[in-house]
C-alpha positions as CSV (number, residue, x, y, z in Angstrom):
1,X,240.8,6.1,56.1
2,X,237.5,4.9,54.8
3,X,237.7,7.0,51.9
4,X,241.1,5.4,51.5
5,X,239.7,1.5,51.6
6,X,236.7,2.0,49.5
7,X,238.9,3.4,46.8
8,X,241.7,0.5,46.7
9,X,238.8,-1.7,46.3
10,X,236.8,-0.3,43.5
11,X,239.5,1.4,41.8
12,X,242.4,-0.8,42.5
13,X,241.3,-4.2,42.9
14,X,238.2,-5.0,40.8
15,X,239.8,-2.5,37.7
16,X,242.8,-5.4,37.7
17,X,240.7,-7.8,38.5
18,X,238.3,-7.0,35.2
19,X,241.3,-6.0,33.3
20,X,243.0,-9.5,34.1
21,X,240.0,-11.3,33.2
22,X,239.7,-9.4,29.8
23,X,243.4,-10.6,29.0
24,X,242.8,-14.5,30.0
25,X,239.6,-14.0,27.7
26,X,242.3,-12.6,25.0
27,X,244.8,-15.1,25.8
28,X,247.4,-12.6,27.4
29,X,247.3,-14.4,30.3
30,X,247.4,-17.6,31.6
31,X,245.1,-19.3,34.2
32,X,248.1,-20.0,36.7
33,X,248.5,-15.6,36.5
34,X,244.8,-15.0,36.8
35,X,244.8,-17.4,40.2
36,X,247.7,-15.8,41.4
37,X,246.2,-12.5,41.1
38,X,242.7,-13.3,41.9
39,X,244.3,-15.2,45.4
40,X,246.1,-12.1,45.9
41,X,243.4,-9.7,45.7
42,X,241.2,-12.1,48.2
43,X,243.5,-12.1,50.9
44,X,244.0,-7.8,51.1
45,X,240.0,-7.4,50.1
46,X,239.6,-10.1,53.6
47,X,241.8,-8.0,55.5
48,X,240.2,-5.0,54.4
49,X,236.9,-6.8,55.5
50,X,237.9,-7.8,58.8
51,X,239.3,-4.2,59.5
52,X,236.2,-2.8,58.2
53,X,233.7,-4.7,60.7
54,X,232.3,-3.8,63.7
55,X,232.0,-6.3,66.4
56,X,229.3,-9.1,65.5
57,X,225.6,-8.4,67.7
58,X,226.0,-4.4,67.3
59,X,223.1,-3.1,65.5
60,X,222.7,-2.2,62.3
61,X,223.4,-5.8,60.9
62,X,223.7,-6.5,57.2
63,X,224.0,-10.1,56.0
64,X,226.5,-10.2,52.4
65,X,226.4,-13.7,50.6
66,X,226.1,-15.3,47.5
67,X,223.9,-18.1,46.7
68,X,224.9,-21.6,45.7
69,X,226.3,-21.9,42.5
70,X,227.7,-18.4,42.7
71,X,231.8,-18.4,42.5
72,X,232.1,-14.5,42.6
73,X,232.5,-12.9,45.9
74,X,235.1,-10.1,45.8
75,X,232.6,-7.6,44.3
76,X,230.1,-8.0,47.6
77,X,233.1,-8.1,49.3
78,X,233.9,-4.6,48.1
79,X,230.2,-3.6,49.1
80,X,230.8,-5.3,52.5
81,X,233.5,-3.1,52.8
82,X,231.9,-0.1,52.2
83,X,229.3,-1.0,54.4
84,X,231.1,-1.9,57.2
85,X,232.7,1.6,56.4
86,X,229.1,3.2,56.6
87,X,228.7,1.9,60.2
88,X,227.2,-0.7,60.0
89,X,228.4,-4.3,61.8
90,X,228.6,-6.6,58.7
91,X,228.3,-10.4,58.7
92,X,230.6,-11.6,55.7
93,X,228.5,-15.1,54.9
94,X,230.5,-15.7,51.9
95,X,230.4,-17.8,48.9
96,X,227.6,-20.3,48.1
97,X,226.0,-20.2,51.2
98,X,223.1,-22.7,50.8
99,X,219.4,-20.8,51.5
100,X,218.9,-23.7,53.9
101,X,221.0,-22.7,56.3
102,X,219.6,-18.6,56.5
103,X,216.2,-19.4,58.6
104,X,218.7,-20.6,61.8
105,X,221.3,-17.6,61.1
106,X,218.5,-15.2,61.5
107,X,217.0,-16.9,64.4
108,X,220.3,-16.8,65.8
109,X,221.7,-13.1,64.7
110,X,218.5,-11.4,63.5
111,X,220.2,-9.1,60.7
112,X,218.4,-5.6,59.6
113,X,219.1,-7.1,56.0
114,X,220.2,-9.9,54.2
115,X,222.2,-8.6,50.9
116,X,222.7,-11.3,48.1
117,X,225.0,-11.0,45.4
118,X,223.6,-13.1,41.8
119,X,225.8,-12.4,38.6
120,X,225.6,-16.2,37.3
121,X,223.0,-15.9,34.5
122,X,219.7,-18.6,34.9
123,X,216.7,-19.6,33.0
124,X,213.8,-17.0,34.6
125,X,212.1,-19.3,36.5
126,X,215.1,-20.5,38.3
127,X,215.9,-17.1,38.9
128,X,212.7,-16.2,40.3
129,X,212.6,-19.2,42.4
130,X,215.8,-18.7,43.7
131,X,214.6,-14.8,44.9
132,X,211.4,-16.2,46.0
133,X,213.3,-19.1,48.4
134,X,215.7,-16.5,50.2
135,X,212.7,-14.5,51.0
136,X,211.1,-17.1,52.3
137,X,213.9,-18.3,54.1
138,X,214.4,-14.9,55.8
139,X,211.8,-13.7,58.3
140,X,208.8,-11.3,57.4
141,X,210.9,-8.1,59.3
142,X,214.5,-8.5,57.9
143,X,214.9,-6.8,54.7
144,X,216.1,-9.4,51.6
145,X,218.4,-6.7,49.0
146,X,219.5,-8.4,45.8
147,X,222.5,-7.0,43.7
148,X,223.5,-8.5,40.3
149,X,222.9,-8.1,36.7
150,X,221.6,-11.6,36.9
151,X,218.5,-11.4,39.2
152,X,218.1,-6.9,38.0
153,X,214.1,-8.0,36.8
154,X,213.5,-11.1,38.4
155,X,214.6,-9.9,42.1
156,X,212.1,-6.6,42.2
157,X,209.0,-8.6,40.8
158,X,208.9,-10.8,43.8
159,X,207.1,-9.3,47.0
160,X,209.5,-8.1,49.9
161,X,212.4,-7.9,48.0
162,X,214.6,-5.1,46.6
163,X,217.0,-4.9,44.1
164,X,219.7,-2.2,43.7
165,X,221.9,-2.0,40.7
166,X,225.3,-0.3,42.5
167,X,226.6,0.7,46.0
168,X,225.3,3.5,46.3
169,X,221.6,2.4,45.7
170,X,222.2,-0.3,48.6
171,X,223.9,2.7,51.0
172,X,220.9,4.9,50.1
173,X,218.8,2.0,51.1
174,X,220.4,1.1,54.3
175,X,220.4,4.6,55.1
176,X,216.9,4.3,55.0
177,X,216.4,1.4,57.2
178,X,218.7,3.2,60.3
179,X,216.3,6.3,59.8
180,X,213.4,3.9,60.3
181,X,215.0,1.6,63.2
């Protein structure tokens, strides 16, 4: 069944999702098509989420969110899912969660990792200064992952925090971090 979800989501429902986008960029589509798809693809990739998660407080805990100002969240989503699907318990923090509010999260939950998605393109300094704030925000033990074309030089520049480039660099990773639990 895993197998099963991981594929609908990253060759189902991010391929139409690209695919759409591509045709609204062309003008074969119109926004009202694009929302109706996007919306669409949301509510199974939530589903899939909530089927895929272990109950919250088991251990290992991974953290997915995106940042403020970030609108994107079906690609973690799909990660999320795949992680979930790895065994760990996922919390799904969603979309523009404000750095702010991730020092009384971790107090609260303590996650293994805090994975943060960052595809909206910055000037570098506001890119490293967003990196450098969640990994401030986060305490010294819980591992900060950033994914995203947006933060790929910025995020592995700044101390105590990683960046992978695809799923399977963050599965190797978390892999790593059960072996060392």
């Amino acid at each position: 069944q895993g197998e099963g979800v991981a594929e609908l989501t990253t060759l189902l429902y991010l391929p139409l999702l690209r695919e759409l986008g591509v045709a609204w960029e062309r003008g074969e589509t119109s926004v009202a098509q694009e929302h109706f798809a996007s919306a669409f693809v949301s509510t199974r990739m939530h589903g899939l989420m909530a089927r895929a998660r272990r109950a919250s407080g088991e251990r290992p805990l991974a953290a997915m969110l995106t940042p403020s100002g970030e609108k994107h969240e079906l690609g973690l989503m799909s990660v999320g899912i795949q992680v979930a699907l790895e065994g760990w318990a996922v919390d799904w923090l969603g979309l523009e969660l404000p750095v702010t509010e991730l020092p009384a999260y971790c107090a609260q939950k303590q996650p293994d990792v805090v994975c943060v998605s960052a595809v909206r393109d910055r000037p570098a300094a506001a890119l490293r200064r967003l990196v450098e704030s969640f990994r401030e925000a986060v305490p010294a033990g819980t591992r900060v992952v950033f994914g995203g074309h947006a933060v790929a030089r910025t995020a592995s520049t700044v101390a105590g925090v990683e960046h992978v480039n695809d799923v399977g660099q963050l599965i190797q990773l978390l892999e790593s971090i059960r072996r060392r639990a």
